[in-house]
SEVEX-556614 format. One record per residue (C-alpha): residue in three letters; residue number from 1; y, x, z. Coordinates in pm, 1 decimal, always signed. Each point is the difference from the previous one (the first is absolute). Layout:
N
@code = ALA&pos = NUM&py = Y&px = X&pz = Z
...
This chain:
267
@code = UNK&pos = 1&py = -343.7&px = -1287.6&pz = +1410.5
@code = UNK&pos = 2&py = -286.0&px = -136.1&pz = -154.9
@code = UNK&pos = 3&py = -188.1&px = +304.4&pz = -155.8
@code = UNK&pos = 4&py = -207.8&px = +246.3&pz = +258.8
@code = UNK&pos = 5&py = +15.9&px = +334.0&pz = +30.9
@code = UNK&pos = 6&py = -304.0&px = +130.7&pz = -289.0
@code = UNK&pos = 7&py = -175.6&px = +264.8&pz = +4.8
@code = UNK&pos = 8&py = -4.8&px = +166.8&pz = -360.9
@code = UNK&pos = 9&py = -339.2&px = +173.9&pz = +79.7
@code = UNK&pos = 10&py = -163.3&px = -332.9&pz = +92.0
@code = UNK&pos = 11&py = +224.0&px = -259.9&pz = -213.0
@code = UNK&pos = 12&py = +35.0&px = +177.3&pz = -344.0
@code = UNK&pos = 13&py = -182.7&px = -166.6&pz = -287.7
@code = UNK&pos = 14&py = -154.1&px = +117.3&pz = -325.1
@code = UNK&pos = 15&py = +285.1&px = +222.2&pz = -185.7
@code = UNK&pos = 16&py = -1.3&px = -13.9&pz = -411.4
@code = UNK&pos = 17&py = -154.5&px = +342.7&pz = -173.0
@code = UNK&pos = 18&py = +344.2&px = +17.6&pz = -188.9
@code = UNK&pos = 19&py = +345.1&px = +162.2&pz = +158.8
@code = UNK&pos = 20&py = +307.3&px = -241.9&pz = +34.9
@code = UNK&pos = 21&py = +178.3&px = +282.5&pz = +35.5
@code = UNK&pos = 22&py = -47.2&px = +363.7&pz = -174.8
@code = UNK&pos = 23&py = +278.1&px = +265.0&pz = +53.5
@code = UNK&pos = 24&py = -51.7&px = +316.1&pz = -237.5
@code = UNK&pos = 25&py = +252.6&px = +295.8&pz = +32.0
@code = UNK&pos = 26&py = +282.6&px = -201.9&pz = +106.3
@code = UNK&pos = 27&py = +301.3&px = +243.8&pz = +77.3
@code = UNK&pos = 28&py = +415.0&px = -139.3&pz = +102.2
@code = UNK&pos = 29&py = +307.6&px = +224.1&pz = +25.2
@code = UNK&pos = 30&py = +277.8&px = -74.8&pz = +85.7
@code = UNK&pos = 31&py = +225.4&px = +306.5&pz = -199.3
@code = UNK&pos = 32&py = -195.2&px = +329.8&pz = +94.9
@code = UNK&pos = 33&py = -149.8&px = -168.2&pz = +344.2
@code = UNK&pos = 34&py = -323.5&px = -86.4&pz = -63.6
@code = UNK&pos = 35&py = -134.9&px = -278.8&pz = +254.8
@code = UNK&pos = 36&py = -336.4&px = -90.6&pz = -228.7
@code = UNK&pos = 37&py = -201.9&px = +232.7&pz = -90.2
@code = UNK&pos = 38&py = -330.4&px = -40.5&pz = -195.7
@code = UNK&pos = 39&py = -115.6&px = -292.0&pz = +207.6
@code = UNK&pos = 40&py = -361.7&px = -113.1&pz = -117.4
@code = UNK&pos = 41&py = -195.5&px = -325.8&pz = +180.4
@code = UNK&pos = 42&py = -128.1&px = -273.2&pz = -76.2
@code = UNK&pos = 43&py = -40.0&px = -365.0&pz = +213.1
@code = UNK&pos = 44&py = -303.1&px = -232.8&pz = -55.1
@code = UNK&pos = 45&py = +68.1&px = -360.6&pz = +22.5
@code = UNK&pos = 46&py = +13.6&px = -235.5&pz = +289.9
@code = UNK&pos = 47&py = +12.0&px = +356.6&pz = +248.3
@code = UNK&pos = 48&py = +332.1&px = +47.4&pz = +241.1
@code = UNK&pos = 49&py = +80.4&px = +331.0&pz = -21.3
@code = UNK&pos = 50&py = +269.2&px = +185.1&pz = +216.3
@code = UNK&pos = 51&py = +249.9&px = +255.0&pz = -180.4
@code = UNK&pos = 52&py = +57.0&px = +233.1&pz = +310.9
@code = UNK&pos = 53&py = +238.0&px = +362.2&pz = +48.5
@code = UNK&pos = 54&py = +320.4&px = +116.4&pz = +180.2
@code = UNK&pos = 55&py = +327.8&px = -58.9&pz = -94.8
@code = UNK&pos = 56&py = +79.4&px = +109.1&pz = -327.6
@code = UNK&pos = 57&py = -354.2&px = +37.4&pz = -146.9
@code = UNK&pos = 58&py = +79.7&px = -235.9&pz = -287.5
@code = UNK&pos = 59&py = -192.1&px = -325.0&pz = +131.5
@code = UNK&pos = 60&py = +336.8&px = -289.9&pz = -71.7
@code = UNK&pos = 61&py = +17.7&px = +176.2&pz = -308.9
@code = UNK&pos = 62&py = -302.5&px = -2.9&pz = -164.2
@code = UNK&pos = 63&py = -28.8&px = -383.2&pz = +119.7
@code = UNK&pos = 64&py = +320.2&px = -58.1&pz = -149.1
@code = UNK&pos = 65&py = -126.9&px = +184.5&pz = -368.9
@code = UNK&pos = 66&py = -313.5&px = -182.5&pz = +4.6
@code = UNK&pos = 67&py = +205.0&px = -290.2&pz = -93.3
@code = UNK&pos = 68&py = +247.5&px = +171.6&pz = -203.1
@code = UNK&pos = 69&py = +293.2&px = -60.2&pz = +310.0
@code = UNK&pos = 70&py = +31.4&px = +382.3&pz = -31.2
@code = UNK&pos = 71&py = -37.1&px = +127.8&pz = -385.4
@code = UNK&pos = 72&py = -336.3&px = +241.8&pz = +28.0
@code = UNK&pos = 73&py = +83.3&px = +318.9&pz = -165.2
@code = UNK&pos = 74&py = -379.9&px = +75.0&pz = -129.0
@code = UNK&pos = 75&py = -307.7&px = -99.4&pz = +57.2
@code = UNK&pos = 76&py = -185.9&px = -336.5&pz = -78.2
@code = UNK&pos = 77&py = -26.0&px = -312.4&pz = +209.3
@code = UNK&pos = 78&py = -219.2&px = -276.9&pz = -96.8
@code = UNK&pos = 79&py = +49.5&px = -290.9&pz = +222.6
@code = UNK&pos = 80&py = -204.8&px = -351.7&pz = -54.7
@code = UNK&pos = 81&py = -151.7&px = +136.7&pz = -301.7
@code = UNK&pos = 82&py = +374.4&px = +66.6&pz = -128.7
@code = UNK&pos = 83&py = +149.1&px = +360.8&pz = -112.4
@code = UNK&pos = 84&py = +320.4&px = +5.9&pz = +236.2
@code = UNK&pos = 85&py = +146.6&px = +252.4&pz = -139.9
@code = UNK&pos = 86&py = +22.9&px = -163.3&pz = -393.8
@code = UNK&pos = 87&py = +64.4&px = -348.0&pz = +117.9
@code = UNK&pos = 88&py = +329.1&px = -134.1&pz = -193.3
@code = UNK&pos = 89&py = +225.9&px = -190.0&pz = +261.8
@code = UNK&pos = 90&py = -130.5&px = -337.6&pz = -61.2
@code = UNK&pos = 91&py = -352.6&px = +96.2&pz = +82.9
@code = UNK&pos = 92&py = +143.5&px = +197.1&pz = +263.1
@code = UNK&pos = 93&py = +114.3&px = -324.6&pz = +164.6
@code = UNK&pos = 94&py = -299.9&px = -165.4&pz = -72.0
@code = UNK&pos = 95&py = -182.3&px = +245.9&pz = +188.2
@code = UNK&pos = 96&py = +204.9&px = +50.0&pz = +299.2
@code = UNK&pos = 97&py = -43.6&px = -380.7&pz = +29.1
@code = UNK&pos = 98&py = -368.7&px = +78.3&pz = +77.4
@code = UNK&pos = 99&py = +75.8&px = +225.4&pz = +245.1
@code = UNK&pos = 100&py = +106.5&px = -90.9&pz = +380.5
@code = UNK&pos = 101&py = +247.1&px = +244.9&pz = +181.2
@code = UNK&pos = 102&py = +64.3&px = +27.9&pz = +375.1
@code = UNK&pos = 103&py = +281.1&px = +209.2&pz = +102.3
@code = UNK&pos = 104&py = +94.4&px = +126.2&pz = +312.2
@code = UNK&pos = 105&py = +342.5&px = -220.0&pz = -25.2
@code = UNK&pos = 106&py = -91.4&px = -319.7&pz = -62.5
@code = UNK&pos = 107&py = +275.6&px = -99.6&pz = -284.7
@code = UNK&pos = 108&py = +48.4&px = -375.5&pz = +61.0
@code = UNK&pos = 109&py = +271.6&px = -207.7&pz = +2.1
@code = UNK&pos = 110&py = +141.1&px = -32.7&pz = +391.8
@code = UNK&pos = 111&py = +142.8&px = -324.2&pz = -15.4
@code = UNK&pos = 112&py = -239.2&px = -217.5&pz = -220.1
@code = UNK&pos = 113&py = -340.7&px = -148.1&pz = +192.9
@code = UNK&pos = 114&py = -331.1&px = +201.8&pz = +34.8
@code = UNK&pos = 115&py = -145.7&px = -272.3&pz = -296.0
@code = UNK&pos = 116&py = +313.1&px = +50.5&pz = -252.4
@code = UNK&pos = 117&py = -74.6&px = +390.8&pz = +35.4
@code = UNK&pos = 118&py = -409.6&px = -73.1&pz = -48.8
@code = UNK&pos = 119&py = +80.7&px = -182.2&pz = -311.3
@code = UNK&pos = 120&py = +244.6&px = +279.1&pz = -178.5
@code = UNK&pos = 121&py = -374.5&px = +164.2&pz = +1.9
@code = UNK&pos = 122&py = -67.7&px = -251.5&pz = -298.5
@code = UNK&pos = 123&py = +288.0&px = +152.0&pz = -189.2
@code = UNK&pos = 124&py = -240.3&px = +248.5&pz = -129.0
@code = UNK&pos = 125&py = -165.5&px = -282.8&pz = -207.8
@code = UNK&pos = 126&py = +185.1&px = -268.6&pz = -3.2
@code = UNK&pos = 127&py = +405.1&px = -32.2&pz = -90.3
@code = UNK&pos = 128&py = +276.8&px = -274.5&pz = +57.2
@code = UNK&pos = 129&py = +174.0&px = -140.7&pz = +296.2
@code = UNK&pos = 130&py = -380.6&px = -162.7&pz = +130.5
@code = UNK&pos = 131&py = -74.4&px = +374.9&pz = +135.1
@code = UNK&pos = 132&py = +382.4&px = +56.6&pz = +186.8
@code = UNK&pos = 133&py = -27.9&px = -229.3&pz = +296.9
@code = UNK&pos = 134&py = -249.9&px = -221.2&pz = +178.8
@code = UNK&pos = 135&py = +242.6&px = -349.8&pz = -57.8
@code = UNK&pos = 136&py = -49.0&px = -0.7&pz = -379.5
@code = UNK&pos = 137&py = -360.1&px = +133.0&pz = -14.5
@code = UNK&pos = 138&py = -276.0&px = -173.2&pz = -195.9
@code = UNK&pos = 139&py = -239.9&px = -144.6&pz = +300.8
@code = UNK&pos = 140&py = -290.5&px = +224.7&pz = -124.9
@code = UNK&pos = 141&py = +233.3&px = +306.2&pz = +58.3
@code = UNK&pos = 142&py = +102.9&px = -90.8&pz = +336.1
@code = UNK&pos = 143&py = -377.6&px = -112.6&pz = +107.2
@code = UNK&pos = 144&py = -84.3&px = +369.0&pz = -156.7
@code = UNK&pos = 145&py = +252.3&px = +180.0&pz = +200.5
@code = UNK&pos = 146&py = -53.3&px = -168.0&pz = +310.4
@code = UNK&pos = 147&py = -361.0&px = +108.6&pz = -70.4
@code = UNK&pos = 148&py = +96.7&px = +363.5&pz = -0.6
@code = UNK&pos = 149&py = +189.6&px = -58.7&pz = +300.0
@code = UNK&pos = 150&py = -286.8&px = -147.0&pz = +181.0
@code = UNK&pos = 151&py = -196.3&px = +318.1&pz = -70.2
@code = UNK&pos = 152&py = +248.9&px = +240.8&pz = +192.9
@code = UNK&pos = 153&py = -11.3&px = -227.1&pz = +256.5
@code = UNK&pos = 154&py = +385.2&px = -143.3&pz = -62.2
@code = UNK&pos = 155&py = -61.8&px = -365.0&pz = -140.3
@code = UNK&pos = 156&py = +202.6&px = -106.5&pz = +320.2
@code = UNK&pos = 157&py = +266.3&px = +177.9&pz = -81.4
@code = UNK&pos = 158&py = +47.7&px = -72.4&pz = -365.0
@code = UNK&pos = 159&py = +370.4&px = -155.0&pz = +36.6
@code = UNK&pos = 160&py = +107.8&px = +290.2&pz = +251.8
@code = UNK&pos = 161&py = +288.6&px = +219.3&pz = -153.7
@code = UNK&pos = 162&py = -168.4&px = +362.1&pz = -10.2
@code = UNK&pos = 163&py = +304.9&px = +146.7&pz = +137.7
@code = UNK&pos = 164&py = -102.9&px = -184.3&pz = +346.8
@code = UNK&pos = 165&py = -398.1&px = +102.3&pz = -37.9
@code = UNK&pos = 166&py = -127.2&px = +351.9&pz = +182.3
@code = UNK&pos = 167&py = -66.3&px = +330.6&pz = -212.9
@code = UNK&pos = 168&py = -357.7&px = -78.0&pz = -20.6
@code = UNK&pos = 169&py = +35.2&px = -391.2&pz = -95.3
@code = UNK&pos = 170&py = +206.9&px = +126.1&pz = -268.7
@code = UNK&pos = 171&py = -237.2&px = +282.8&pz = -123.7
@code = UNK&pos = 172&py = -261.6&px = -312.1&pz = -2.6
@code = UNK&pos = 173&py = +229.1&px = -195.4&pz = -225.9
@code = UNK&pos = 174&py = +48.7&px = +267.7&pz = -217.0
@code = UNK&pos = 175&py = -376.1&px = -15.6&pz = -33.4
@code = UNK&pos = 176&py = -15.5&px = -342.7&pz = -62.9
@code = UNK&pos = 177&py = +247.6&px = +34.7&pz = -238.2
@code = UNK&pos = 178&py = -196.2&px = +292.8&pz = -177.1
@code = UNK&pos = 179&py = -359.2&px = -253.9&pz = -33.7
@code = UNK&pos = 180&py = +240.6&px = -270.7&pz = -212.3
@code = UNK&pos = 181&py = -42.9&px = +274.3&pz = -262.1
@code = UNK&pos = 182&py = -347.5&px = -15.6&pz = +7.2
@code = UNK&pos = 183&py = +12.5&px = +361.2&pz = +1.9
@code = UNK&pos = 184&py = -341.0&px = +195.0&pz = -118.2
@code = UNK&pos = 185&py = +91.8&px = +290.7&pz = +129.9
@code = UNK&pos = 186&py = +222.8&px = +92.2&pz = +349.0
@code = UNK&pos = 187&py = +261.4&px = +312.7&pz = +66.4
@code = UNK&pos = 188&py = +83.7&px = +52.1&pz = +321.2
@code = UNK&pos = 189&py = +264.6&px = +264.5&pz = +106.5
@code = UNK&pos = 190&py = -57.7&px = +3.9&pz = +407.0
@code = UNK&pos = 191&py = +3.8&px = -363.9&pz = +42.2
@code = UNK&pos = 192&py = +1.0&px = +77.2&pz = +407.0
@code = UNK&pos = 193&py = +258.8&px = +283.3&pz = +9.8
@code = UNK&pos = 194&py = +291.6&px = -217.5&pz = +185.2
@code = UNK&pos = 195&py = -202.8&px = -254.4&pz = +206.0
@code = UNK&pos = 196&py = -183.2&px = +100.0&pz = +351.5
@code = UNK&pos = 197&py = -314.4&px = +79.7&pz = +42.7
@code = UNK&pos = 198&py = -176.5&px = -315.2&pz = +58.7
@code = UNK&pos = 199&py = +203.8&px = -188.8&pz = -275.3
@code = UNK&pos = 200&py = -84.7&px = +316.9&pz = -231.7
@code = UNK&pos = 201&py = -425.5&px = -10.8&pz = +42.6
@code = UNK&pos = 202&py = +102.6&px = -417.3&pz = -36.7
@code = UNK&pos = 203&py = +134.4&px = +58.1&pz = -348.6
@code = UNK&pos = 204&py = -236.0&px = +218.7&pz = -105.1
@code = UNK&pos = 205&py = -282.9&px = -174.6&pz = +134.5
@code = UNK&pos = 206&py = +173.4&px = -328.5&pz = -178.5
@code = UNK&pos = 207&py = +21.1&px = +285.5&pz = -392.1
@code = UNK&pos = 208&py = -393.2&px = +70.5&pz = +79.1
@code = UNK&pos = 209&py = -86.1&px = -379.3&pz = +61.5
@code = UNK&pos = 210&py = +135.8&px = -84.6&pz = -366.4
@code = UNK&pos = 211&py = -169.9&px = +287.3&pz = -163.1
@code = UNK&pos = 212&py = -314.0&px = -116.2&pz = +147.0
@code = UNK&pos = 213&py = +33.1&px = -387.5&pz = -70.2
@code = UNK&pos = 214&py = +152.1&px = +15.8&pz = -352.0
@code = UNK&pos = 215&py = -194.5&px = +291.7&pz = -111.5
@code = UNK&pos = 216&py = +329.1&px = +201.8&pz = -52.7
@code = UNK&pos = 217&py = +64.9&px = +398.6&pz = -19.7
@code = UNK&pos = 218&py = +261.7&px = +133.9&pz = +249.6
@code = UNK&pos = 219&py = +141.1&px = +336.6&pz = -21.2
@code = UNK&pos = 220&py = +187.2&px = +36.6&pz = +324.6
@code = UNK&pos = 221&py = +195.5&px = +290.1&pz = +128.9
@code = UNK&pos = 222&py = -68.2&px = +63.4&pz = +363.2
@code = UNK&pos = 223&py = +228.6&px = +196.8&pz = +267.9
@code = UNK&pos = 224&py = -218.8&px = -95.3&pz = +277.0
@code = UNK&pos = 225&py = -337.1&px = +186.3&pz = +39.8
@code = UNK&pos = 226&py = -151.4&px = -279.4&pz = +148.7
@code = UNK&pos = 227&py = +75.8&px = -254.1&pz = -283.2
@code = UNK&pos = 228&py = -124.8&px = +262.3&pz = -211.0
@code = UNK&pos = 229&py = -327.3&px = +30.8&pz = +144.4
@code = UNK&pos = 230&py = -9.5&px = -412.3&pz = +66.2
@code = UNK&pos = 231&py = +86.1&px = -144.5&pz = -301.0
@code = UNK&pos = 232&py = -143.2&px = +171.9&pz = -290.7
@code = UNK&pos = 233&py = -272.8&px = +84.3&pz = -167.2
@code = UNK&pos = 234&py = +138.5&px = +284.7&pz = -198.6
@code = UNK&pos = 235&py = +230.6&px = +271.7&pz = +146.9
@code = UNK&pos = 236&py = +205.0&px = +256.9&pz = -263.9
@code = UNK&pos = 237&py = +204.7&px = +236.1&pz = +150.4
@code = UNK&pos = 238&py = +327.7&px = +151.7&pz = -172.8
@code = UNK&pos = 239&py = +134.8&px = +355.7&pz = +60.4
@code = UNK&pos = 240&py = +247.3&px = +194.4&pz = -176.6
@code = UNK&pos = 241&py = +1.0&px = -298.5&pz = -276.6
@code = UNK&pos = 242&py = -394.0&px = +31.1&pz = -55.2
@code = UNK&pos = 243&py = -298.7&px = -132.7&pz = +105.6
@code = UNK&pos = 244&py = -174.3&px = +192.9&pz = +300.6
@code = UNK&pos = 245&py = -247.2&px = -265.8&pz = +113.9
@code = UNK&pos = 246&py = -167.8&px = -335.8&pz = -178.2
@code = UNK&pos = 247&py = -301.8&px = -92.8&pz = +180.3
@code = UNK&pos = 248&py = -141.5&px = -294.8&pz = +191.6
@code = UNK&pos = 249&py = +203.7&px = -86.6&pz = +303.3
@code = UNK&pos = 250&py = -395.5&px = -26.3&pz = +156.4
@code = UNK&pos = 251&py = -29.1&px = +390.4&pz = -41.1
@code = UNK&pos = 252&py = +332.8&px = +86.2&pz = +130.0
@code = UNK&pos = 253&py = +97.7&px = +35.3&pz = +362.5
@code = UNK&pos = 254&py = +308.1&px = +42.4&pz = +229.1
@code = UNK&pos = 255&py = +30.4&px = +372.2&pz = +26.0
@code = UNK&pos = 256&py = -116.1&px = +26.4&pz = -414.8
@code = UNK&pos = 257&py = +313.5&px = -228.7&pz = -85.2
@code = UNK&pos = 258&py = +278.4&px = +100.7&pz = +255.8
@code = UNK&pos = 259&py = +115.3&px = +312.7&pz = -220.7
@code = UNK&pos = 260&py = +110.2&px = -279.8&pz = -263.7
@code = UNK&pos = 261&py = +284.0&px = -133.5&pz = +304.4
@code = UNK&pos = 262&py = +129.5&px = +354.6&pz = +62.0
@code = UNK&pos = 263&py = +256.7&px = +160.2&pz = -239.0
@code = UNK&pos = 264&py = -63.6&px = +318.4&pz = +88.7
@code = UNK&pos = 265&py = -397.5&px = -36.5&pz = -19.7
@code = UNK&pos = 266&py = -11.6&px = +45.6&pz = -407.6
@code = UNK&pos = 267&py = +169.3&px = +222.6&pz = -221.0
């Protein structure tokens, strides 16, 4: 793969004064359950920030409501300068288009090639057959996606049927099929929870690269510790559906943090 490991303490650039991201008294039930409740923070630009807790504590949820996935049921999100929560469906779209999401499954089509799948990510912006395989694509798409394919390291396997790529390779196209959005913004909900632990710190080593190089903001939710720690500059930690800890992942430490991985650690 062609981007190092980074150091956020070392690599991270000048960060905008204003938020991309401001969450005010943002609550979700689901019936009489209550999973959100009350969570306040707020995410300067061009910062990767890791959403950590146990099991439960409301962290794929409140990814999936910043985005309107999940319907919030209070509170105020402003998102890219945009009020979430009033945004008719049209600018709802045009908004998601802005944002990149990695999911833990990777959602792409098994049996068409790792560059057909890297060009759907164009579907976002662009419409009509050009965008649904690689054999009727303008030239400029194709150069693009093969582009974003070089970046994760898979330009020699652009005409490889995913369903015959590894776990990771196909995490990496999902990626590359994420940056032909030209996303501003990137969700990712445990991008490393079904892949070892070396192809794991690869992919998230590979999320932190492209924050870095495109001047991106990542909001990342971690289930490793270590990735935690490694690859972010921010660190807020979810219990019992509110915040319990937003603070510099330079001030925080292994034994501060570990109570976030334990279900039984926080009411």
């Amino acid at each position: 793969m062609n981007i190092p490991l980074l150091n956020p303490a070392i690599t991270a650039g000048p960060v905008s004064a204003g938020p991309v991201l401001t969450v005010a008294g943002l609550e979700k039930a689901f019936g009489v359950r209550r999973i959100l409740r009350g969570v306040n923070f707020a995410l300067a630009s061009g910062q990767s920030t890791a959403l950590i807790g146990a099991n439960g504590s409301g962290k794929s949820t409140l990814l999936k409501c910043l985005v309107r996935l999940e319907e919030p049921s209070a509170g105020q999100i402003t998102l890219l300068g945009h009020d979430v929560t009033t945004l008719g469906p049209r600018a709802l779209r045009q908004l998601r288009a802005k944002v990149g999401i990695v999911w833990q499954r990777h959602n792409l089509v098994p049996r068409l090639s790792a560059l057909t799948n890297v060009l759907h990510g164009a579907q976002s912006r662009l419409s009509g057959p050009k965008v649904w395989f690689q054999s009727i694509a303008t030239d400029a798409l194709r150069a693009e996606a093969m582009t974003c394919l070089g970046r994760v390291g898979l330009a020699d396997r652009a005409l490889a049927r995913v369903d015959t790529l590894s776990g990771g390779q196909q995490q990496r196209v999902a990626i590359a099929r994420m940056l032909m959005q030209h996303p501003q913004f990137i969700l990712a909900d445990e991008p490393d929870a079904s892949l070892d632990p070396q192809t794991g710190q690869e992919v998230m080593e590979l999320l932190l690269g492209l924050v870095r190089q495109d001047g991106l903001s990542l909001l990342v939710i971690s289930h490793r510790l270590e990735h935690a720690l490694g690859y972010s500059d921010r660190i807020v930690g979810l219990a019992a559906g509110q915040v319990a800890l937003d603070q510099p992942t330079a001030q925080a430490n292994t034994a501060s943090l570990r109570r976030f991985f334990d279900p039984e650690a926080l009411p």
